[in-house]
N, C-alpha and C positions, 0 to 999 in steps of 0.2 A: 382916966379917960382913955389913954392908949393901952391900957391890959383890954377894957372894953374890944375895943374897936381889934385889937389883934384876935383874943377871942370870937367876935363875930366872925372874921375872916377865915379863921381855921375851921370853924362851924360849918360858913360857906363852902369850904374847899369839897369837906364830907359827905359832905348831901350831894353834890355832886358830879361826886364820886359813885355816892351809891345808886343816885339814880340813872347813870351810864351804864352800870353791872344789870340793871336789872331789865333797860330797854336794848341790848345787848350793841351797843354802838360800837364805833370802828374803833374805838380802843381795849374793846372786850378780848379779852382771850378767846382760841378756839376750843377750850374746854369748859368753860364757864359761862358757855351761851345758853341763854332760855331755851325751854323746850317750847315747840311750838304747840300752839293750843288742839285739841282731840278732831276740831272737827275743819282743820285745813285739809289740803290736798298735799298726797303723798308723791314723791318724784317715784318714776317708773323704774323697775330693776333693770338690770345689765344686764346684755343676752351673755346665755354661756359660752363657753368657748366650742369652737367645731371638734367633734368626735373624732380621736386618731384611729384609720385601720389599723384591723388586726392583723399582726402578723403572720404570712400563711404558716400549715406546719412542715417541718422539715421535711417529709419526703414528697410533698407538692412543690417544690419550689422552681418558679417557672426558668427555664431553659436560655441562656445569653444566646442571644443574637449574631450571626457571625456573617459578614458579604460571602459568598461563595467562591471558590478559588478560582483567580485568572489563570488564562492559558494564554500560548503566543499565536499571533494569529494562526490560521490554519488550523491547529492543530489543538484535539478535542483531550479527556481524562484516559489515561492508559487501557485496555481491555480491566471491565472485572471494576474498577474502580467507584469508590461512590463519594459520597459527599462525607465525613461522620458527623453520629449523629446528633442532632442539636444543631442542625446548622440549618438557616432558614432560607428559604428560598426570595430570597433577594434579587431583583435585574440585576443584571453582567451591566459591567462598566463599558458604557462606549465613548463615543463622542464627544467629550467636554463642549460647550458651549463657549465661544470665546479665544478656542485652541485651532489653530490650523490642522489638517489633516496630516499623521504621521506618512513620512518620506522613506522608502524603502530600497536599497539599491538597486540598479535595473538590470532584467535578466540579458546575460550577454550569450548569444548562441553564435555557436561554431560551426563552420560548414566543415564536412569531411564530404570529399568524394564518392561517387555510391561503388561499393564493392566489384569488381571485374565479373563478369558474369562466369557461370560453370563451364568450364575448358569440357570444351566435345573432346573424346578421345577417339574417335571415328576419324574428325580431321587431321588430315594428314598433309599438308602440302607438299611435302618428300617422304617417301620410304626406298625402304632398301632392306635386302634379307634376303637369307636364301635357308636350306634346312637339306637332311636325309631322311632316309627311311627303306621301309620296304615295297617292293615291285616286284615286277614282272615284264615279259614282253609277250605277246602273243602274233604268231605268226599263218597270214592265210594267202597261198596261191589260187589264183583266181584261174589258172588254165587246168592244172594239176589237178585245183580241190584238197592238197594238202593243209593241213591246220598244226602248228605245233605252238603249245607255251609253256613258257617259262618260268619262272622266279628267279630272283636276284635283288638287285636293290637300285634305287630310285633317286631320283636329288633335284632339286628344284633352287632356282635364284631368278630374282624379278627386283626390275628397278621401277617406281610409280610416282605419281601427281596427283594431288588428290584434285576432282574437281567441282566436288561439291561434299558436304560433311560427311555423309556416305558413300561416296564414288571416287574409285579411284583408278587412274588407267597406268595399265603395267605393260611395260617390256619384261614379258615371262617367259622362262626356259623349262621346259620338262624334258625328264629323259628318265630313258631305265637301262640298265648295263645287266647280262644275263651270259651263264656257258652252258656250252653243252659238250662235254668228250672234250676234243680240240677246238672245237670253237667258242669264241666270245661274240655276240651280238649285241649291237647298241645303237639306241636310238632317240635319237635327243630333236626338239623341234624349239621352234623361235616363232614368239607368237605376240599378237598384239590381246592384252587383255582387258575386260572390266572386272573388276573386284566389288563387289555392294554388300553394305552389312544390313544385313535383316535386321538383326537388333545391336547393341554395343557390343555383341564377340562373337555374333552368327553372321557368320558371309558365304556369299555363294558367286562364284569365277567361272567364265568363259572367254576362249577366243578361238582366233583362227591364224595361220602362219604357216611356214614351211617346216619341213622335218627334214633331218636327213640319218639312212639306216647304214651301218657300217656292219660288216661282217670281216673276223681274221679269224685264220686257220695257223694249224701247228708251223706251219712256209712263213707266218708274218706279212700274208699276201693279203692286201685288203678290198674289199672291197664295197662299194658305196654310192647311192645316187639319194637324190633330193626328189620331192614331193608336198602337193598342198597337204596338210593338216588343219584339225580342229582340236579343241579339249572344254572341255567341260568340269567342276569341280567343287567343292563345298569342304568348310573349314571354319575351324571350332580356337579362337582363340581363349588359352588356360590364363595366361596373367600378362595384366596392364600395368604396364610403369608411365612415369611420367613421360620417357620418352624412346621407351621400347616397348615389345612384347613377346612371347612364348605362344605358338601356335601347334593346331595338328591339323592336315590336311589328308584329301582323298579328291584323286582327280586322277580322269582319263583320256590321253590321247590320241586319237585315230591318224592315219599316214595314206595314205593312195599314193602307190610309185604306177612304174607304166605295167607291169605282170603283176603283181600282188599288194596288198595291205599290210601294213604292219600296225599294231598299238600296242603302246607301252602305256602302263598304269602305275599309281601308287596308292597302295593299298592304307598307307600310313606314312607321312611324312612330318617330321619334326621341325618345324621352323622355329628363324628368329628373327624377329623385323627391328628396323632404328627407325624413327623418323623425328 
């Protein structure tokens, strides 16, 4: 009776067993599952994967990207300069957002004084100078009608004030010293004058003052009287210094005594002025 009963049992166990294999229940293998019958429905495929680009070819190969070169404010790419090439054009960096505005040191200016203006050489507020050269006297009796002249040589010294950039008033001396045989005649006058320059070394002089004519003979006997006089005159100064000059003059001076006229002239005279 118990062989029975344990045989049924192992019978039992087998059937199922087999009938789990063949309705493919949760203790089937994944390989030993039923096929499912012809006229179910089929599960849907898998999409494929997304297509990888092709890679370009070698000599297309697109260009890196580069920001454009800063500069410091102000100031732009040298003459001639460019970008190289491949480099994109990209906005210039400004402003951050977020950033205070950059702080720059401030400009410090200097006063200097404005330059002295250009020194007139005209102005003179003192001169002084005197010079030689050559002359003459010329002699005329006004009862007689006698005329005699001379040559010899001439000389000139003036003391002045300037009183305006071109004006200047001189205590001027003219005289001419002359012989003839035994005599020497000379004639020297003292005169108030103006001096004006036409341009910076062209001037032209007059005045008026007294003269006085000396005449000696081979005796050493002299003799002399005083008279109004005038003079007249025009003068060419050659070189300006800072605070002299080198002149040449040509002026004439007339004499009235009480019988005759005398005028001495300089035909050329060499000056040299200080002021």
């Amino acid at each position: 009776m118990n062989r029975l009963i344990t045989a049924a049992t192992v019978l039992l166990i087998h059937s199922t067993a087999a009938y789990g294999q063949q309705s493919g229940g949760p203790g089937t293998p994944g390989a030993l599952q039923a096929t499912p019958p012809p006229n179910a429905a089929q599960p849907a495929p898998a999409a494929p994967p997304p297509a990888q680009p092709a890679p370009p070819p070698p000599g297309n190969v697109a260009p890196q990207r580069y920001p454009p070169p800063s500069y410091p404010p102000g100031y732009g790419p040298p003459p001639g300069y460019g970008p190289p090439p491949g480099y994109g054009q990209q906005p210039g960096y400004g402003q951050q957002p977020g950033y205070p505005p950059p702080r720059y040191p401030p400009n410090y200016y200097h006063y200097y004084p404005p330059p002295p203006p250009p020194r007139v050489v005209t102005y003179r507020p003192f001169t002084i100078g005197g010079g030689l050269g050559f002359g003459g006297v010329r002699f005329n009796g006004r009862d007689t009608g006698q005329s005699t002249s001379l040559g010899g040589f001439s000389y000139n010294f003036h003391l002045g004030f300037g009183l305006t950039p071109r004006l200047i008033l001189l205590w001027d001396i003219e005289g001419a010293v002359v012989s003839q045989g035994p005599y020497v005649y000379e004639q020297t006058a003292h005169l108030a004058a103006l001096q004006l320059f036409l341009t910076n070394k062209l001037f032209i002089k007059g005045g008026i003052g007294a003269a006085h004519v000396d005449q000696e003979d081979a005796f050493s006997i002299w003799y002399g009287q005083w008279g109004g006089a005038a003079m007249g005159g025009i003068g060419l100064e050659l070189v300006q210094g800072w605070n002299w000059s080198f002149d040449i003059e040509a002026t004439v001076t007339g004499a009235r005594y009480r019988d005759e006229t005398w005028t001495n002239w300089s035909l050329i005279n060499f000056v040299i002025n200080f002021f």
